[in-house]
C-alpha positions as CSV (number, residue, x, y, z in Angstrom):
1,X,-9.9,-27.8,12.7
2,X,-6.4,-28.4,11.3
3,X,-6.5,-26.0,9.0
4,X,-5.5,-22.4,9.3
5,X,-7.0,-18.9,8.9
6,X,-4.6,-16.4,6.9
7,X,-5.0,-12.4,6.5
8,X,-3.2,-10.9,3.6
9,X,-2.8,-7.5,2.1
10,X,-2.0,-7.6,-1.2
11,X,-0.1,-4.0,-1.8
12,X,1.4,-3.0,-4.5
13,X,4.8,-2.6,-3.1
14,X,4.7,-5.1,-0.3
15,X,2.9,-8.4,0.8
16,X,1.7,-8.7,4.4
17,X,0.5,-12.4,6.2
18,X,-0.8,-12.9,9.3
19,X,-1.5,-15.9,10.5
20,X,-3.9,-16.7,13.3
21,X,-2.3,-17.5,16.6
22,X,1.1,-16.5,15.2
23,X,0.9,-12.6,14.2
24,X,2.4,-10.7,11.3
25,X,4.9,-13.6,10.0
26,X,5.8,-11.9,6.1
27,X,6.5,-8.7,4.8
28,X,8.0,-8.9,1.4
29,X,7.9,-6.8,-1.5
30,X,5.6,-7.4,-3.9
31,X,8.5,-9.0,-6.3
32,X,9.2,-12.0,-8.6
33,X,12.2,-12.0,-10.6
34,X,11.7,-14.9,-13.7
35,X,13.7,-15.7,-16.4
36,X,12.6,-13.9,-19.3
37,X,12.7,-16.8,-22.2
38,X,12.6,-19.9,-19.5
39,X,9.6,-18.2,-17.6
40,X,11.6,-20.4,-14.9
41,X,10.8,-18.3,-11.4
42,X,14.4,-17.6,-9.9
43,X,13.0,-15.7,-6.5
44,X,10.7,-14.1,-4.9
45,X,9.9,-11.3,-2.2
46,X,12.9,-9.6,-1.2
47,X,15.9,-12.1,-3.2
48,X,13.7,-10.6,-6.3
49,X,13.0,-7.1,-5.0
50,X,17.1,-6.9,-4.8
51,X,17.2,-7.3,-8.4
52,X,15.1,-4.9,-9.8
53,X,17.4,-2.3,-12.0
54,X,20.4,-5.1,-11.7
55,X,19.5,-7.8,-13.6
56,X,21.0,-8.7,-16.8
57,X,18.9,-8.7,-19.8
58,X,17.7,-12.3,-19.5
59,X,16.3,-12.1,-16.0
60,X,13.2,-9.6,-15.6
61,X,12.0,-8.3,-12.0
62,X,8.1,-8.4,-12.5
63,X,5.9,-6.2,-9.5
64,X,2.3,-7.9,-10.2
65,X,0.2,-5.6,-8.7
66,X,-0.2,-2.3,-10.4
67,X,-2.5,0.5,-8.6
68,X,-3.9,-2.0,-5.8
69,X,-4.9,-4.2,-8.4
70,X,-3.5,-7.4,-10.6
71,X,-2.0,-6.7,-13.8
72,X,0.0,-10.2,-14.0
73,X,-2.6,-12.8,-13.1
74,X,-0.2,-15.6,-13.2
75,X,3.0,-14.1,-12.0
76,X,0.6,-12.5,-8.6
77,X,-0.5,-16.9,-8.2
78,X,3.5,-17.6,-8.3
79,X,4.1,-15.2,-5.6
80,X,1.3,-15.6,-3.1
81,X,1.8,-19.6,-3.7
82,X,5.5,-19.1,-2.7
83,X,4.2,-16.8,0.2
84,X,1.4,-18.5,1.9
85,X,3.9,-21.9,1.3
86,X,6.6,-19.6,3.3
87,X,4.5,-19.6,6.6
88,X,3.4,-23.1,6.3
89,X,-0.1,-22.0,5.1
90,X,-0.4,-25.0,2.8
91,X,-0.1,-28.3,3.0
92,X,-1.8,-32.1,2.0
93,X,-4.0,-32.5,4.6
94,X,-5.5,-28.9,4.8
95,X,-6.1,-25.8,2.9
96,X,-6.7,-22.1,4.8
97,X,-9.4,-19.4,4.8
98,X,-7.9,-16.4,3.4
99,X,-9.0,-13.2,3.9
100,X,-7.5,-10.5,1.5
101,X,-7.6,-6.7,1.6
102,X,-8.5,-4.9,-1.8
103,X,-8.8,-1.1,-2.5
104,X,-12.6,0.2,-2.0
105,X,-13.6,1.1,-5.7
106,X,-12.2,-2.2,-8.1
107,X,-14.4,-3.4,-10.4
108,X,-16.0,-6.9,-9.9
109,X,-13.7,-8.2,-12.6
110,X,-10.9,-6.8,-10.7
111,X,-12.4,-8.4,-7.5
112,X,-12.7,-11.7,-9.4
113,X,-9.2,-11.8,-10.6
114,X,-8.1,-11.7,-6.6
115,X,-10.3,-14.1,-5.7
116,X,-9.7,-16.9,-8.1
117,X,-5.5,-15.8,-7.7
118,X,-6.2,-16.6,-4.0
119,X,-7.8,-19.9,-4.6
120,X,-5.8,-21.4,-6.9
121,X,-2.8,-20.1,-4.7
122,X,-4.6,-23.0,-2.3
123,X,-7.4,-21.4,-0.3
124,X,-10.6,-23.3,1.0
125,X,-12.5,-20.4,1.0
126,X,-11.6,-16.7,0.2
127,X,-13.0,-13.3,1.8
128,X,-12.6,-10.0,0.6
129,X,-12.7,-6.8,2.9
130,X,-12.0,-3.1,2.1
131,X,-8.7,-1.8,3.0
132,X,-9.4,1.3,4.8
133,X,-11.5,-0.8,7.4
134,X,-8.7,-3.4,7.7
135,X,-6.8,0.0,8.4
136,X,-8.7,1.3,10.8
137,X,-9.0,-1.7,12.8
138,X,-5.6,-2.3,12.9
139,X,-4.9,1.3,14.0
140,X,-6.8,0.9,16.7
141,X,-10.1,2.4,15.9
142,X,-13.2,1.4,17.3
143,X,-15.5,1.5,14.0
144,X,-18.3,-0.7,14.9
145,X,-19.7,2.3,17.1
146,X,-22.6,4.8,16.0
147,X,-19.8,7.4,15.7
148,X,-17.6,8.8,12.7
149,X,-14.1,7.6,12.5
150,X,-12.2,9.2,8.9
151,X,-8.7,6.6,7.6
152,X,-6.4,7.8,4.8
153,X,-4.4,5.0,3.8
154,X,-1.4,5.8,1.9
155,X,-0.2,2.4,0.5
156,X,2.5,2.0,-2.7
157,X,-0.6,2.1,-5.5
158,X,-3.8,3.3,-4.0
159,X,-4.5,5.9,-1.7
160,X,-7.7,4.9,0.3
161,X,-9.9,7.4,1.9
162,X,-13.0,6.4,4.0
163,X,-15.3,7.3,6.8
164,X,-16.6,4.5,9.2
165,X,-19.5,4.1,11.0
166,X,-21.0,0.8,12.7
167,X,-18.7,-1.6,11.4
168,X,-19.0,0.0,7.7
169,X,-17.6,2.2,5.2
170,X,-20.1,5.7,5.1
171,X,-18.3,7.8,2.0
172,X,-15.3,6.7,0.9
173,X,-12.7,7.6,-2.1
174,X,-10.0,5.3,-3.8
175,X,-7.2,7.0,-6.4
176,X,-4.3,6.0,-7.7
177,X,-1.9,8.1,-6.4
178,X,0.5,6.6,-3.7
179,X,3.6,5.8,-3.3
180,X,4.9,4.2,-6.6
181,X,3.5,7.9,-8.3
182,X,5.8,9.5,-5.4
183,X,8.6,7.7,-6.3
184,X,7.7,8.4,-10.3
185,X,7.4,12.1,-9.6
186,X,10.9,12.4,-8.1
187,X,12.6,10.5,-11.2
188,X,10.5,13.0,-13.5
189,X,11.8,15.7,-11.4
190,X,15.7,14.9,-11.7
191,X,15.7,13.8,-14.9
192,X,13.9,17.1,-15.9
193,X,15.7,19.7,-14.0
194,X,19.3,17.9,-13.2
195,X,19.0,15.3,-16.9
196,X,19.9,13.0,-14.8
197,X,18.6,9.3,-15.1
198,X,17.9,7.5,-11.9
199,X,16.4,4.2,-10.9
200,X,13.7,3.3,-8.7
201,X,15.4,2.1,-5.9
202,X,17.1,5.4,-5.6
203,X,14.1,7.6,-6.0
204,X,12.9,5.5,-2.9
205,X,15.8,6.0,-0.8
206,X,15.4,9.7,-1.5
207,X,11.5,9.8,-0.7
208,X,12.7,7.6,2.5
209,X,15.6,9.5,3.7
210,X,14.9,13.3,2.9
211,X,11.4,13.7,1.4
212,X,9.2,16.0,2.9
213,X,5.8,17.4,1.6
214,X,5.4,20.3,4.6
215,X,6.9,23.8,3.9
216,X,8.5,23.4,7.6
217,X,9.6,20.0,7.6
218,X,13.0,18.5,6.8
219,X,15.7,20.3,5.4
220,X,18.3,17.7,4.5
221,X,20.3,17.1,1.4
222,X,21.5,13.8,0.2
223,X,24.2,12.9,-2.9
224,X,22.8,10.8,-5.5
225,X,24.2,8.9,-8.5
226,X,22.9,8.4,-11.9
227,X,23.8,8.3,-15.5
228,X,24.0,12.0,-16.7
229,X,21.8,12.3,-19.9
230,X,24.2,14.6,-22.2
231,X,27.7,12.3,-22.0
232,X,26.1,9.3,-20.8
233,X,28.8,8.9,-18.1
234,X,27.5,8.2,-14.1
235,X,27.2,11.6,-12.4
236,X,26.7,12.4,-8.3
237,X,24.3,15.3,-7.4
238,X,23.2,16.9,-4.3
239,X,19.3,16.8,-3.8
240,X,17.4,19.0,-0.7
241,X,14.3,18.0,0.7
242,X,12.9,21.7,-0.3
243,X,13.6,20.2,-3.9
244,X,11.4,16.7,-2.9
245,X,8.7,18.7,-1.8
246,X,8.7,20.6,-4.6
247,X,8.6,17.5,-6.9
248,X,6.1,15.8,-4.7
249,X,3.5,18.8,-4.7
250,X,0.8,18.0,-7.5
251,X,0.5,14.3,-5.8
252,X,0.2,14.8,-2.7
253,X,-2.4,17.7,-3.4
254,X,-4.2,15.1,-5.4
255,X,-4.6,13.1,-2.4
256,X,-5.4,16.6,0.0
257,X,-8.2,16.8,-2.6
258,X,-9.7,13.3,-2.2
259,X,-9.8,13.5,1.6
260,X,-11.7,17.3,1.2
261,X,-13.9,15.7,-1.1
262,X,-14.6,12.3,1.4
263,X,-15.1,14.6,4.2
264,X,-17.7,17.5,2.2
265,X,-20.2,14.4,1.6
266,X,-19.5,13.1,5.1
267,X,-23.0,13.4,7.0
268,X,-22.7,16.5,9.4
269,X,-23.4,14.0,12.6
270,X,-20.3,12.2,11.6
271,X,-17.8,15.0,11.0
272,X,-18.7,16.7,14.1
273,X,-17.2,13.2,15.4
274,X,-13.9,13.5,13.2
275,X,-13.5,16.9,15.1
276,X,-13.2,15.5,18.3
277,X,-12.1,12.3,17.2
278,X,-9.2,13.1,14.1
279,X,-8.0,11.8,11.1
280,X,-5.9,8.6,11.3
281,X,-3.1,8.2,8.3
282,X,-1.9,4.7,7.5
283,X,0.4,3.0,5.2
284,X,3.5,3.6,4.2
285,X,2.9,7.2,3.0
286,X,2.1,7.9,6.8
287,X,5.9,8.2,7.3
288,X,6.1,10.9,4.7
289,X,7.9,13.9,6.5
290,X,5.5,16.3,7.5
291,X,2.0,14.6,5.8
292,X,0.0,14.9,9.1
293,X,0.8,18.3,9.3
294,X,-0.4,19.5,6.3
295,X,-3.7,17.2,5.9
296,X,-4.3,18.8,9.5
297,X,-3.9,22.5,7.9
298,X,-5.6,21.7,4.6
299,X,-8.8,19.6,6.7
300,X,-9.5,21.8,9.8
301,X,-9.1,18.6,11.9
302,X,-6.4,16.7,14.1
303,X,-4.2,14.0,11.8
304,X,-2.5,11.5,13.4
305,X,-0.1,8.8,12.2
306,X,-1.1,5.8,13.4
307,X,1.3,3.3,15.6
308,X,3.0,1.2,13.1
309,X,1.5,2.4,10.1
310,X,2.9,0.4,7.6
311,X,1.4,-2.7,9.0
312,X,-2.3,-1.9,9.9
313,X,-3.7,-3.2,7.3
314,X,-2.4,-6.4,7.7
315,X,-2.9,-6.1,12.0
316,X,-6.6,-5.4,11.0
317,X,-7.3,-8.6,9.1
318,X,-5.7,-10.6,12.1
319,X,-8.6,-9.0,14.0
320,X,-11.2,-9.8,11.5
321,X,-10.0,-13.5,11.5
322,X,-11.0,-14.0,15.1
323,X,-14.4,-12.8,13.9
324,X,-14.4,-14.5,9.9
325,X,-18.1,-15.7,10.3
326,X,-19.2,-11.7,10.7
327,X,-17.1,-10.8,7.6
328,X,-19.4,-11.3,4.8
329,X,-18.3,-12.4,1.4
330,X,-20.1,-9.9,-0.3
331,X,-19.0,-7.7,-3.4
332,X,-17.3,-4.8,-2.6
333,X,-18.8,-1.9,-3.9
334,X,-17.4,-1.2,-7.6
């Protein structure tokens, strides 16, 4: 068969591909920059993600994806048409099998809406799999044992919680706290206690650089520039990590309370195995400064980060492509 079998996960902050045979071969943000009255498309991916807080007021950076799901129908077919054309996905004689990664608890209209984006993006036929099992797999797990293995799944919209067993999801939680509501927090925190403005990309670089969420983790300061609210002239400020953490608190409780919450209705069978076994964290949140230390105080249990945690997801629906006649195309549970 000429044509080719393509795994995506469709974050909210980033786009993952992996083709089969070839491996990861994309990881772009989750960006398109158009012009605003033209609706001409001037980039996408990474070109667009450059742009966002620089452009002038006829371009607009537009992230399509808003909490794991679509909020821009037609700027998300744009961007995964540009992708999937990136990695030679598409072309006249052929069109691929797409498997794409959604959060656990969207609605069947939200499901729909990924679906039809995928096919009119040029897929043959498209399958849809919860993330926390893509997760899993690509972390390594073994799930399709009689045995309990928990995920958490930090991603940039949606924070997946789930427990496996036999190849499927037992109890499992989806919120929309992640990333993007990290970054959000530490603006709201600057601007509050500092009245200083600051942009997205900067609130990143801070979460990135000296963030922490454990009361022994970094303890780093970083200078940041802004536009000070009272004279409207740029300012510079020194930030600690102790302040980050701080800012970061009721969000990443939020998602502390969603993993207690997975694991009080996990049968008892299966959380004796997450004892012995542990938690495995994933996504990008993973790399959060001291996360796996607190979920391990907070849970009773042994967290680990997962090798390369930013791109299991995407390394777990490589795996399911070598087995795409066992993925069903069923609904996922709304």
């Amino acid at each position: 068969m000429l044509s080719k079998d393509i795994g995506i996960d469709l974050g909210t902050a980033n786009v993952s591909i992996h083709v089969k045979g070839r491996g990861v071969v994309l990881d772009e943000p989750s960006v398109v920059a158009i012009e605003s009255d033209t609706k001409r498309v001037l980039a996408v991916g990474e070109e667009a993600h450059r742009m966002v807080g620089r452009t002038p007021g006829n371009i607009v950076a537009i992230r399509p994806l808003k909490d794991g799901v679509i909020a821009d129908f037609e700027i998300t077919e744009i961007m995964l048409k540009a992708f999937i054309d990136r990695v030679g996905g598409r072309n006249w004689y052929s069109r691929p099998r797409i498997l794409i990664c959604a959060p656990t608890n969207i609605t069947s209209v939200e499901q729909k809406a990924i679906r039809e984006a995928a096919e009119r993006s040029g897929a043959r036929e498209v399958y849809l799999e919860e993330e926390p099992k893509a997760a899993a797999i690509g972390a390594g797990m073994d799930i399709y044992q009689p045995s309990g293995n928990m995920v958490v799944d930090i991603g940039g919209g949606t924070t997946d919680v789930a427990v496996l067993s036999m190849g499927d999801v037992v109890t499992a939680a989806s919120i929309k706290v992640a990333g993007d509501k990290f970054d959000a927090a530490i603006m709201k925190y600057i601007k509050n206690k500092y009245k200083l403005l600051i942009g997205e990309r900067t609130s990143e670089d801070i979460k990135i650089k000296i963030g922490t969420v454990y009361a022994d983790g970094k303890r780093e300061e970083m200078d940041i520039r802004g536009r000070d609210m009272v004279t409207g002239l740029p300012l510079t400020i020194t930030i600690r990590s102790e302040e980050v953490q701080e800012a970061l608190w009721d969000s990443v409780y939020t998602i502390v309370a969603s993993a207690k919450s997975v694991l009080e209705q996990t049968p008892p069978e299966l959380s004796a195995d997450i004892i012995d076994r542990g938690v495995i964290l994933t996504g990008g949140g993973a790399l959060l400064d001291g996360f796996d230390a607190l979920l391990a105080e907070e849970l009773k249990v042994p967290v680990l980060v997962a090798d390369d945690p930013m791109h299991c997801v995407v390394k777990g629906t490589g795996i399911m492509l070598d087995n795409l006649d066992k993925v069903t195309r069923r609904k996922i549970r709304a």
